[in-house]
C-alpha positions as CSV (number, residue, x, y, z in Angstrom):
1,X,-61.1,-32.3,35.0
2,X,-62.8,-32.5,38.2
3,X,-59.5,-33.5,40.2
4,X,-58.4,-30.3,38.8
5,X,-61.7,-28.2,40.0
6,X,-60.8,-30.4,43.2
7,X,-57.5,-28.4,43.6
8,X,-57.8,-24.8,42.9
9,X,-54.0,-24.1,44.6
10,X,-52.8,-26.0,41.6
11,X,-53.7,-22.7,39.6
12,X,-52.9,-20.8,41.9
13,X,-48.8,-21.7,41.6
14,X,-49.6,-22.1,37.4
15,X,-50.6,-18.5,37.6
16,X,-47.9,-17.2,39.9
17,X,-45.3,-19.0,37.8
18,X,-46.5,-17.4,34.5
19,X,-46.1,-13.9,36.0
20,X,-42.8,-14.7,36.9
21,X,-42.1,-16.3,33.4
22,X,-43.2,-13.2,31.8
23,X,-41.3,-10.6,34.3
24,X,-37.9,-12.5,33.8
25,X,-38.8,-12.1,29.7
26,X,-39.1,-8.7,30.0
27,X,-36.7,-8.0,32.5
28,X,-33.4,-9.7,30.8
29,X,-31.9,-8.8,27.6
30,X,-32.4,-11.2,24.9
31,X,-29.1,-13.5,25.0
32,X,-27.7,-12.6,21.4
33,X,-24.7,-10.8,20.7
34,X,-25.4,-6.9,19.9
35,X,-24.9,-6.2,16.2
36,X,-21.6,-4.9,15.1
37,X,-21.1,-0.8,15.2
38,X,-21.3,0.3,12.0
39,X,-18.6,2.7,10.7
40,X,-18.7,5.9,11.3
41,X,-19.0,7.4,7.7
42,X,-21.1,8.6,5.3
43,X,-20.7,9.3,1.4
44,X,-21.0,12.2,-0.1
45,X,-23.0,13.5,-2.9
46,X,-20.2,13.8,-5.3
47,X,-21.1,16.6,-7.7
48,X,-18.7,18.0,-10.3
49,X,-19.0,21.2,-12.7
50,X,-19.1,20.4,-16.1
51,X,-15.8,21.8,-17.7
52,X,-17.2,21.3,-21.4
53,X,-18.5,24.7,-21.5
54,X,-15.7,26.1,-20.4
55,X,-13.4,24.5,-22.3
56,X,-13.1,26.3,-25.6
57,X,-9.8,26.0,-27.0
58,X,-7.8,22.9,-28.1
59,X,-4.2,21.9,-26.2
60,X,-1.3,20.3,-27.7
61,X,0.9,20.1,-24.2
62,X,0.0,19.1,-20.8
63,X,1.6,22.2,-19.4
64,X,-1.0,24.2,-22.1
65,X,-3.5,22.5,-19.9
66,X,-2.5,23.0,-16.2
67,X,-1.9,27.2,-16.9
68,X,-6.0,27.0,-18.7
69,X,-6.4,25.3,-14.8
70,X,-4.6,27.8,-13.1
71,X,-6.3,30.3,-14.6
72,X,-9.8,29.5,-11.9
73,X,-7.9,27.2,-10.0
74,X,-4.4,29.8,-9.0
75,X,-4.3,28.0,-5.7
76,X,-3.9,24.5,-6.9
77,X,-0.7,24.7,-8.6
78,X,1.0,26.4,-5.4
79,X,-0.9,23.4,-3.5
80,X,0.4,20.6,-5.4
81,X,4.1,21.9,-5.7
82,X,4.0,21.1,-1.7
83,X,2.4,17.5,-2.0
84,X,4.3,14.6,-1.9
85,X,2.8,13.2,-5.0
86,X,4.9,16.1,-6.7
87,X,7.8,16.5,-4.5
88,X,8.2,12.5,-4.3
89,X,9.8,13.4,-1.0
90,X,8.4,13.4,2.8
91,X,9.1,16.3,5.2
92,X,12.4,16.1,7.1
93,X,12.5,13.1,9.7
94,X,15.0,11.2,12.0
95,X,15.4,7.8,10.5
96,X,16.7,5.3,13.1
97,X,20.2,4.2,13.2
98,X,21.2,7.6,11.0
99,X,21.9,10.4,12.6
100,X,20.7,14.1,11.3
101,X,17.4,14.4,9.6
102,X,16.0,13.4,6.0
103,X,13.7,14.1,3.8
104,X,13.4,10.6,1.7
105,X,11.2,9.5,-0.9
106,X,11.2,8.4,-4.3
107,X,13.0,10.6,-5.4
108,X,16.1,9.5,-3.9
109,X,14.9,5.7,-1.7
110,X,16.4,2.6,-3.1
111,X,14.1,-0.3,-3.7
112,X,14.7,-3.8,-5.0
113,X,12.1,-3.8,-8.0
114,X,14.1,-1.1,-10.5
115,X,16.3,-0.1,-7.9
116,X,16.0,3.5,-8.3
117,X,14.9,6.4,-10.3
118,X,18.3,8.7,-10.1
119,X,19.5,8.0,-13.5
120,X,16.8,6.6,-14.8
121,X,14.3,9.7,-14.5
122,X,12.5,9.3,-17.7
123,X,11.2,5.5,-17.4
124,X,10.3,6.0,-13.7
125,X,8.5,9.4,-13.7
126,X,6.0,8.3,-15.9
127,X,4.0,8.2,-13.2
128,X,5.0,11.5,-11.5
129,X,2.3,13.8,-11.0
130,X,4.0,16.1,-13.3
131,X,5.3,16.8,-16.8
132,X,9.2,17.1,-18.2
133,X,11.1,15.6,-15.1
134,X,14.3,14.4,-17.5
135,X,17.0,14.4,-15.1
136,X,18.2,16.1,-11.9
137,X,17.8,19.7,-13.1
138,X,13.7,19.3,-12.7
139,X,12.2,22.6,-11.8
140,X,9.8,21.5,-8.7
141,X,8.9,25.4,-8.5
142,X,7.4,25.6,-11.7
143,X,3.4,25.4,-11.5
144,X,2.8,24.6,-15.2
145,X,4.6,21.3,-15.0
146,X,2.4,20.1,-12.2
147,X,0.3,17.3,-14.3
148,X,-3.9,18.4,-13.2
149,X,-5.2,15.4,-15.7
150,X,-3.5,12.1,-14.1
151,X,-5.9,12.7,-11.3
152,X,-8.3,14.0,-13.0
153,X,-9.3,12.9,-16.5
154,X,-12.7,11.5,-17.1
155,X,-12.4,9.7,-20.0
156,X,-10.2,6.7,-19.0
157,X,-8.2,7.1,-22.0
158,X,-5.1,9.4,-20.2
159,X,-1.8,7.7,-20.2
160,X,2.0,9.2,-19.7
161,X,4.9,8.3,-21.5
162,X,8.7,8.8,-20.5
163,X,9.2,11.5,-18.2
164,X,5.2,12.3,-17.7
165,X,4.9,13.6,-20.5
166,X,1.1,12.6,-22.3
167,X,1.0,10.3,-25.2
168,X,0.6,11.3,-28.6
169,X,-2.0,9.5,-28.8
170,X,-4.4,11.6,-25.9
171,X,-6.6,13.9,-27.2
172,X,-5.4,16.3,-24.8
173,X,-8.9,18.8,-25.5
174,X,-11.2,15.9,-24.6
175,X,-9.8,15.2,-21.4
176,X,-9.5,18.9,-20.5
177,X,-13.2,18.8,-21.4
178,X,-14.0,15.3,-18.6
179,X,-12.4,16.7,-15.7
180,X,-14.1,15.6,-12.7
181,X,-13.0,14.2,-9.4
182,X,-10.8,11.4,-9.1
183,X,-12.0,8.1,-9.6
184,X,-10.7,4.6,-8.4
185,X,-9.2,4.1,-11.8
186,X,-7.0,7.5,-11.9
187,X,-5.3,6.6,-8.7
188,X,-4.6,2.7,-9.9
189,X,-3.6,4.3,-13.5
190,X,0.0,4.5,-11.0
191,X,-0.6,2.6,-7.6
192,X,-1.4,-0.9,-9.8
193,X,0.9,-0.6,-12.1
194,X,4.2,0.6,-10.0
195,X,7.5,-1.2,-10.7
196,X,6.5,-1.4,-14.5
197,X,3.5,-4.0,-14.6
198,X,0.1,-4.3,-12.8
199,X,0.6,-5.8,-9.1
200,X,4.5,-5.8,-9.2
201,X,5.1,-4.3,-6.4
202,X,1.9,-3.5,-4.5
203,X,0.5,-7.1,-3.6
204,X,-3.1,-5.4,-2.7
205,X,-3.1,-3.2,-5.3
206,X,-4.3,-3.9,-9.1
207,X,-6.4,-3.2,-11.8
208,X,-9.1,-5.7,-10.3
209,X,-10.1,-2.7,-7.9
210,X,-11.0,-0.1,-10.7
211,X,-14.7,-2.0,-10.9
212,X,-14.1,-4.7,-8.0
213,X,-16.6,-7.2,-6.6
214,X,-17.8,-7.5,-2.9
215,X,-15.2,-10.1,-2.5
216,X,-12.3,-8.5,-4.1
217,X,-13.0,-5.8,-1.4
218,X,-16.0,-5.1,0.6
219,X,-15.1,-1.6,0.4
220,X,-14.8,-0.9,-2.9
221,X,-17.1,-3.5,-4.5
222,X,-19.7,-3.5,-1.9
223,X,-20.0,0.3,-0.5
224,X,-18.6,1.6,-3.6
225,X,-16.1,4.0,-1.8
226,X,-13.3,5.8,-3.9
227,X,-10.0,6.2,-3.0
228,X,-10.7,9.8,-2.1
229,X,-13.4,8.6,0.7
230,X,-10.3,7.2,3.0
231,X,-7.8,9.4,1.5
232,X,-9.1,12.2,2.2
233,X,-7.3,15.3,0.7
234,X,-7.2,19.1,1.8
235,X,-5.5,21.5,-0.8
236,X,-4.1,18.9,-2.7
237,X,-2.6,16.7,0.0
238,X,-3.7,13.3,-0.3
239,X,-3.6,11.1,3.0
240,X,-2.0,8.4,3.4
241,X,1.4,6.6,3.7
242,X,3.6,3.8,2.0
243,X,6.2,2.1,4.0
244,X,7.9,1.1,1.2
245,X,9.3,5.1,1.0
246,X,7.5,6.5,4.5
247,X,8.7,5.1,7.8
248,X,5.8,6.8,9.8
249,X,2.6,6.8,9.9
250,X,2.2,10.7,10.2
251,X,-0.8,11.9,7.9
252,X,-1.5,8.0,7.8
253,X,-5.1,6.4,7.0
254,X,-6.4,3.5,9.3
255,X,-9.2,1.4,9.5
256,X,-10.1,3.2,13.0
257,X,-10.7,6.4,11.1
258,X,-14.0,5.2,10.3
259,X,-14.9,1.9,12.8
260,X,-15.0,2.3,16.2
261,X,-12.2,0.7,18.6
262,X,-14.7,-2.1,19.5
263,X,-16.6,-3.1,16.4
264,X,-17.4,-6.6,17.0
265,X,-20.8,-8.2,18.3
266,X,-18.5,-10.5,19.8
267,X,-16.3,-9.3,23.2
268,X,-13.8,-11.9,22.4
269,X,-12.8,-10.5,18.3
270,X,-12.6,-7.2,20.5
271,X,-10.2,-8.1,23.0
272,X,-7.8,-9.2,20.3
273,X,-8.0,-5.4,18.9
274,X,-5.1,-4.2,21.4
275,X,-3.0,-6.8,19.7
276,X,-4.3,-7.5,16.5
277,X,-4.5,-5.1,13.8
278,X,-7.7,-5.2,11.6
279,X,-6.0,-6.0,8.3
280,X,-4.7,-9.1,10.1
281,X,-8.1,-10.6,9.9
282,X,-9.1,-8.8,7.0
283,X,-7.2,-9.4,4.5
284,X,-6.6,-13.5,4.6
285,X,-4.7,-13.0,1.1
286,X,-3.9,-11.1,-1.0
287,X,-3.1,-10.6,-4.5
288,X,-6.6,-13.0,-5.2
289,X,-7.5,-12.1,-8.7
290,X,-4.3,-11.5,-10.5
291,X,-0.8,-11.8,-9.0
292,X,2.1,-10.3,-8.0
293,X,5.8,-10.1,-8.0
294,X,7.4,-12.0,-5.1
295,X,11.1,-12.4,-6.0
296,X,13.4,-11.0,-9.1
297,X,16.8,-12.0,-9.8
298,X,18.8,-9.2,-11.6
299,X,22.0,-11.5,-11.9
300,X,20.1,-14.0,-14.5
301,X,19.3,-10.6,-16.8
302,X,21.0,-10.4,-20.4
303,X,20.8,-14.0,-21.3
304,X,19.6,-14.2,-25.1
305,X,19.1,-17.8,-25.0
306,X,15.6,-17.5,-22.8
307,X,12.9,-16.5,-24.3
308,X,11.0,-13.3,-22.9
309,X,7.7,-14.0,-20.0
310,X,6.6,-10.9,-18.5
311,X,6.1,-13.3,-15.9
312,X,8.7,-15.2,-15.4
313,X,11.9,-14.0,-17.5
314,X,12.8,-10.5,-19.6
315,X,16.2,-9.9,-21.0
316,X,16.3,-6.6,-19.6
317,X,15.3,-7.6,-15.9
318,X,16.3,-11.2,-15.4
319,X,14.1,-13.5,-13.8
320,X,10.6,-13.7,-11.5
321,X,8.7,-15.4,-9.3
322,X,4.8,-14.3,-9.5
323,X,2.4,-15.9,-6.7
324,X,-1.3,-15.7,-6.3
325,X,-4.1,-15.8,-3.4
326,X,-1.1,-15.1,-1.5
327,X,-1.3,-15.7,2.4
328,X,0.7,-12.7,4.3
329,X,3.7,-12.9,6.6
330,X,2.8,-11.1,10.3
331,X,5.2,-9.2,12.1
332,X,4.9,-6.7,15.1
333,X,4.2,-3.3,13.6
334,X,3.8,0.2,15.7
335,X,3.6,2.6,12.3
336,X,7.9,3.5,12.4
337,X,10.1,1.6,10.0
338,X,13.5,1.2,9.5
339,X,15.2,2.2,6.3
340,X,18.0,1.4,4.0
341,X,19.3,4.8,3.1
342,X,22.0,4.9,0.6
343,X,25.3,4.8,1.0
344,X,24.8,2.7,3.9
345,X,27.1,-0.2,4.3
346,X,26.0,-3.9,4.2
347,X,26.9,-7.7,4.5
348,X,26.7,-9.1,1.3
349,X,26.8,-12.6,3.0
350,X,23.6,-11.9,4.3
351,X,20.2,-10.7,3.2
352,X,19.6,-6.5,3.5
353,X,16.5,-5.8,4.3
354,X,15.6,-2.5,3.0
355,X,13.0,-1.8,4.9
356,X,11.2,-3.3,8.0
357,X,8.9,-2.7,10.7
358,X,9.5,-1.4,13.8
359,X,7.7,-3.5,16.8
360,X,8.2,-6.3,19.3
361,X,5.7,-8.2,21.3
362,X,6.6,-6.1,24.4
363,X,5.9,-2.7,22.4
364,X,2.3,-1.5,23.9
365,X,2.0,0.3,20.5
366,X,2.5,-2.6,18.3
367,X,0.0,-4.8,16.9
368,X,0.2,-8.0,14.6
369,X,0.0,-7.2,11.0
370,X,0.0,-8.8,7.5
371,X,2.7,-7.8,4.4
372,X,4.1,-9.1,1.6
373,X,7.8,-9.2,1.2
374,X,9.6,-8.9,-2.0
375,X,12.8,-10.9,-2.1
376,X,15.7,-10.1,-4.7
377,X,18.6,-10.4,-5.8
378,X,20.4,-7.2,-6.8
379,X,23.4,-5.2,-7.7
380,X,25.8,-4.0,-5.1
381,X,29.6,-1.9,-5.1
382,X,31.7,-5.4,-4.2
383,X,34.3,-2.8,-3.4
384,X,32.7,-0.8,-0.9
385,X,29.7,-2.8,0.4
386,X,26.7,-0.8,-0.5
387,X,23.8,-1.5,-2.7
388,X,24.1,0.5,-6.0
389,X,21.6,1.9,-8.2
390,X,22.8,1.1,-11.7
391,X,21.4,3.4,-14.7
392,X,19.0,0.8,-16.7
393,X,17.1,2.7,-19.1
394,X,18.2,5.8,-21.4
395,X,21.8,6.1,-23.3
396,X,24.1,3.6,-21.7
397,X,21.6,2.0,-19.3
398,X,21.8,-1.9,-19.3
399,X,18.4,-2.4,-21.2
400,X,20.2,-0.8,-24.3
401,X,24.0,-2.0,-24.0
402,X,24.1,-5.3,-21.1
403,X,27.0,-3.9,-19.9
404,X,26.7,-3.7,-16.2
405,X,30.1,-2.0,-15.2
406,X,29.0,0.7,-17.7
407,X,25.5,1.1,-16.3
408,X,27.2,1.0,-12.5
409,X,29.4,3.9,-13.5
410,X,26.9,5.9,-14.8
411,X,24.5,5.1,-12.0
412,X,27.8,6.3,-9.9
413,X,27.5,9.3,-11.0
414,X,24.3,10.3,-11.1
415,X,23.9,9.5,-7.4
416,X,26.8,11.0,-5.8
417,X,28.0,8.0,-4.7
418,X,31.9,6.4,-5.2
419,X,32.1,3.4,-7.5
420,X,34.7,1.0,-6.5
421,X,34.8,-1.2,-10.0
422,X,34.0,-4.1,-8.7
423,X,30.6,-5.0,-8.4
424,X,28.5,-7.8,-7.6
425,X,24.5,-9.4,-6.6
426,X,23.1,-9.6,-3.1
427,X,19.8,-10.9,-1.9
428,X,17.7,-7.8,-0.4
429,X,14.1,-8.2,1.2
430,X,11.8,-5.6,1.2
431,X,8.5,-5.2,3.3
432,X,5.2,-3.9,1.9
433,X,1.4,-3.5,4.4
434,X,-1.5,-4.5,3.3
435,X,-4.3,-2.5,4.0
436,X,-6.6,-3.2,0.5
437,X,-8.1,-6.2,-0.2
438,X,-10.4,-6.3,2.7
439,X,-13.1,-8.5,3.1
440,X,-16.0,-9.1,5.0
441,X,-17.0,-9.9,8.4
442,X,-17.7,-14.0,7.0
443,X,-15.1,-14.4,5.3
444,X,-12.3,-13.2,7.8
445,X,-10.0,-15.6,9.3
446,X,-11.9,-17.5,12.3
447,X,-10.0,-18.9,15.6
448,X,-9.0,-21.7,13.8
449,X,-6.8,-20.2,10.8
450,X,-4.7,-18.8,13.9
451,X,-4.9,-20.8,16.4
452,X,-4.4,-24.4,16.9
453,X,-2.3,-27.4,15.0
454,X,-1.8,-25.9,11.3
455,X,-2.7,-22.3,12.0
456,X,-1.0,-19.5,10.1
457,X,0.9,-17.8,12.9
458,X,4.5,-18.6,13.8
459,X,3.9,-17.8,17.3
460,X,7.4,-18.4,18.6
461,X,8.8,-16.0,15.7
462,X,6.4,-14.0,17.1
463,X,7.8,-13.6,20.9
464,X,5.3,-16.0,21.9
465,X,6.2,-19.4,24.1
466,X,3.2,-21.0,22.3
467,X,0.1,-20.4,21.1
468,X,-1.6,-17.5,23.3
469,X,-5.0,-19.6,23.5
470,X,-3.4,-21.8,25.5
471,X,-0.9,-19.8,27.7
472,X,-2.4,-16.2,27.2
473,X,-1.9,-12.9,25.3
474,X,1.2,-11.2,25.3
475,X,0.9,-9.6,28.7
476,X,1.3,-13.1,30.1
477,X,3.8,-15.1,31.3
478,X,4.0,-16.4,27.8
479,X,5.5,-13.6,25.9
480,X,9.0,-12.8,25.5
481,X,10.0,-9.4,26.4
């Protein structure tokens, strides 16, 4: 101690170099990444009127139903014969490699799960927002077939049989009586159960999102948002597009609706966000809990010597392919699709794809995102090169009489289209988003699921030379224009 005392300068420089210690503390911002912005939403107090009071008679039809509705609701009929969920049709649009304008949806879009509904009205409008649709002389004017209780019932017991029309089965009064506003399990009583079982078509859509967990999707399970909180809906029109009928993104919902452009602590996640979409990390798989329908082969249909599996061979359909914790194919994606429309002419030789997404790696608008895609093998006019829609279900459909020439002539004719008599099966692809199924922040992909030996991404498919850690982003050398 007294060499110390001997040497006050010695506390001098301690003292000095303490101050500065403490000046450089204050002065510089602590070296952690900033927390992640948080979205840009709030819930809201979701209040109802109880309708049992008001309620005071008994129903027997759905249509008795919607005109008690109409009766303090006169604006909501008008409002839903305009929506999409009623028309099944979009507003008119330019569909590439057509010419003219058209308004398509289900009501007249070929798919390659049940092909399509002309023909076969009463199977697939089941799950039309509506009652009575038989055949092609549906009224779409008349208010008291628009269906109020699919979207609203209450007591999770409403179902629809053939052609919309309520089971006998619903207590029609006591639904009348639960009205309230749409809950996750009204919208998935259709969305998870299109194409005639749960997750057939939709591979981020089933019933495990009526009561999910925080891992099924953050969402849902962990913020407890309804469907209504993203698809939000004024006077009856519900936002929010499919491209397996849509092919824009017009009236569209997207993550950026609620998170800011740069929601990441981290600047590097964010620079990927011009290229990336936010599914892409967000959805590592999908159809986790139960799965879906990845391939169906119509030709293999009407053999009685297999036995029926909903999951892997019916009579009726032919044979499946289900899969499970699915990982997604990526493609470039700007919101615009291409469409099969029918009528249009194809290779048979080759796939069809009847729908894809529009985007390349030079497109400024288009950003890396996840689908499914449903392969099949389906019916098509040998004659005339175009894919059919046979009639399946009702009086000489193939599910009653296995006759397909029959079931192509009648499918002929309710479409318009010319039948050659000859007919044959062609594989078809079809492209479906994912946008559900989103988890959180920990459990997204990291670097190394994309990048790297063994990562997910087929760059070169992509337009890439390589992978863009090493040789940049797509505004680098490295990309293909």
């Amino acid at each position: 101690m007294k060499t110390l005392f001997r040497q006050p300068w010695l506390y001098v420089m301690l003292g000095v170099a303490a101050m500065i210690a403490i000046l450089v503390t204050l002065a510089t911002p602590a070296m952690k990444p900033p927390a992640p912005a948080k979205p840009e939403f709030s819930l809201k107090i979701r209040e109802h009127m109880d309708h049992a009071p008001l309620i005071t008679g008994t129903f027997k039809t759905g249509p008795e139903v919607t005109k008690a509705c109409l009766k303090c609701h006169p604006e909501a009929g008008r409002e839903m014969l305009k929506s999409a969920h009623f028309q099944w049709v979009g507003r008119e649009i330019k569909v590439p490699g057509h010419d003219g304008t058209y308004r398509i949806g289900k009501r007249n879009a070929i798919n390659n799960f049940c092909i399509g509904i002309q023909g076969n009205w009463p199977s697939c409008t089941r799950c039309h927002a509506g009652y009575g649709w038989n055949d092609d002389s549906f009224d779409f004017t008349d208010e008291s077939a628009v269906d109020c209780l699919v979207c609203h019932d209450g007591t999770g017991t409403y179902k629809k049989g053939p052609a919309g029309i309520p089971g006998p089965d619903v207590d029609l009064t006591a639904v009348a009586r639960s009205v309230a506003f749409p809950k996750r399990s009204n919208c998935g009583l259709c969305h998870n159960f299109g194409g005639g079982g749960m997750g057939v078509k939709h591979g981020d859509l089933d019933a495990s999102l009526n009561n999910p967990l925080e891992q099924d999707d953050v969402h849902m399970g962990r913020e407890n948002l309804l469907c209504i909180d993203c698809h939000k809906t004024e006077k009856h029109d519900i936002s929010g597009t499919s491209m397996s009928v849509s092919i824009t993104r017009d009236n569209g919902v997207f993550c950026e609706n609620c998170h800011t452009q740069q929601p990441h602590g981290d600047e590097r996640l964010n620079a990927h966000l011009s290229a990336v979409s936010c599914e892409t990390c967000h959805i590592p798989t999908y159809a986790r809990r139960n799965p879906t329908k990845t391939f169906w082969d119509w030709s293999k249909a009407g053999d009685d010597s297999r036995p029926d599996d909903p999951h892997h061979y019916l009579k009726i359909k032919g044979e499946f392919v289900y899969d499970n914790d699915v990982t997604p194919v990526y493609r470039w994606y700007n919101g615009t699709a291409e469409r099969y429309l029918l009528g249009d002419k194809i290779d048979p030789s080759k796939t069809t794809a009847i729908n894809s997404p529009i985007g390349k790696i030079s497109d400024p608008k288009a950003k890396i995102h996840p689908f499914k895609i449903h392969y099949a093998v389906q019916p098509y006019d040998a004659g005339n090169n175009m894919l059919a829609v046979p009639t399946t279900s009702g009086p000489g459909g193939y599910w009653h009489e296995f006759d397909w020439d029959k079931a192509m002539i009648l499918g002929a004719k309710a479409t318009g289209l010319p039948y050659s008599g000859k007919m044959g099966f062609t594989r078809t692809e079809m492209y479906w988003p994912l946008s559900h199924m989103v988890v959180q922040g920990k459990d997204a992909l990291s670097c190394g699921d994309c990048h790297g030996e063994g990562g997910r991404m087929n760059w070169k498919e992509l337009g890439y030379q390589g992978d863009p850690a090493q040789i940049g982003g797509r505004e680098m050398k490295g990309a293909r224009k």
